[in-house]
N, C-alpha and C positions, 0 to 999 in steps of 0.2 A: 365338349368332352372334358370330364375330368383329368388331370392329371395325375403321376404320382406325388403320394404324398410323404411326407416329410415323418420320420419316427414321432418326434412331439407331436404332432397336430394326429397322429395315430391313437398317443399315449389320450392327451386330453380326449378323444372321440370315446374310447374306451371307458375312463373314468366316469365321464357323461352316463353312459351307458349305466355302469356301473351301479354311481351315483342316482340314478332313476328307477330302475329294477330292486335293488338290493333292499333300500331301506320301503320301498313302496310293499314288498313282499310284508316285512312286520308291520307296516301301517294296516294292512288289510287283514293279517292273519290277527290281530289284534280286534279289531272290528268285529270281524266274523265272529272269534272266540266267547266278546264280550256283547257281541248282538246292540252294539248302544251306537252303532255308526260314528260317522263324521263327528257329531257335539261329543259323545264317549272318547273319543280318541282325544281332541284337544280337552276336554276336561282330563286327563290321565296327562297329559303336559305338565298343570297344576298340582298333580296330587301332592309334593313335598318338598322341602326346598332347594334338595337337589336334580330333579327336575325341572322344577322353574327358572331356577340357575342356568339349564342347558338351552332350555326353549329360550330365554333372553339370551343367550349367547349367540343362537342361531337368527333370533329377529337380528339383531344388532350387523353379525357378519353380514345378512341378507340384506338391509339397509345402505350398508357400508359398499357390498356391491354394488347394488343400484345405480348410487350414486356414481359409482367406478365406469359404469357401462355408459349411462347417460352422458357425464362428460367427455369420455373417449369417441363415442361416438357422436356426439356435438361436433368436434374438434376434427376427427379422421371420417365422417360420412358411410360410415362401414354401419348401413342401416340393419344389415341382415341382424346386430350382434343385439338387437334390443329384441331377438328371439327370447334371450339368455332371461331376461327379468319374469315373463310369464312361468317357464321353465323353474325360476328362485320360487317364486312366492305359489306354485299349484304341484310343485315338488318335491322341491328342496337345494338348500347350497349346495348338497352335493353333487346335486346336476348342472345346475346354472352356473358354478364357476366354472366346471370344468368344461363345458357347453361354450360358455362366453370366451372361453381362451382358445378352442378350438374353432370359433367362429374369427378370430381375434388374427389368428396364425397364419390363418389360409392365404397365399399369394395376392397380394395387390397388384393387378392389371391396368 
C-alpha cells in the first residue's frame, strides 16, 4: 500500500504531469496544423537562431540530467529513477526533471 505523501513529492508529481501534457499539446497541434509530422516539427527547432538557441539549451539541460540521474542512481540504487531519462529524451525536461525528483523523493525503505 501506498502511503501518504509528502506536499513536494505531490508538487514534482504535478509538474511531471504538467510538464508532459502541456508542451506535448503544442508539439501535436503544431504537427497537425502544419501536416509535416515528427521531421516538420524538429525541423521548426532550426528555423532561426533563436530557436536553435532554445532547442541547444534544452539538449544541454537534458544531457546535464542524465548524467544527474545515472550518477545518483549508480550511488543510491533507486533504480525506479532511470524512468526519468526515457521520459527527458521521448518528452521533454519538463517532465523528466520533475519526474526524476518525484521518483527521487519517495520514502526510502
Amino acid at each position: 500500500m501506498i502511503g501518504p505523501m509528502s506536499p513536494m513529492r505531490w508538487v514534482w508529481l504535478v509538474l511531471a504531469v504538467w510538464g508532459a501534457v502541456h508542451p506535448m499539446y503544442w508539439f501535436v497541434t503544431y504537427m497537425v496544423q502544419e501536416g509535416t509530422g515528427l521531421s516538420g516539427l524538429i525541423d521548426a527547432w532550426y528555423v532561426n537562431a533563436s530557436t536553435t538557441g532554445l532547442t541547444w539549451d534544452l539538449i544541454i539541460a537534458a544531457i546535464t540530467l542524465t548524467i544527474w540521474i545515472l550518477s545518483e542512481v549508480w550511488v543510491r540504487k533507486n533504480w525506479i529513477g532511470l524512468v526519468a531519462i526515457p521520459a527527458t529524451y521521448c518528452i521533454g525536461v519538463s517532465c523528466g526533471l520533475p519526474l526524476y525528483l518525484f521518483l527521487r523523493s519517495r520514502p526510502v525503505t
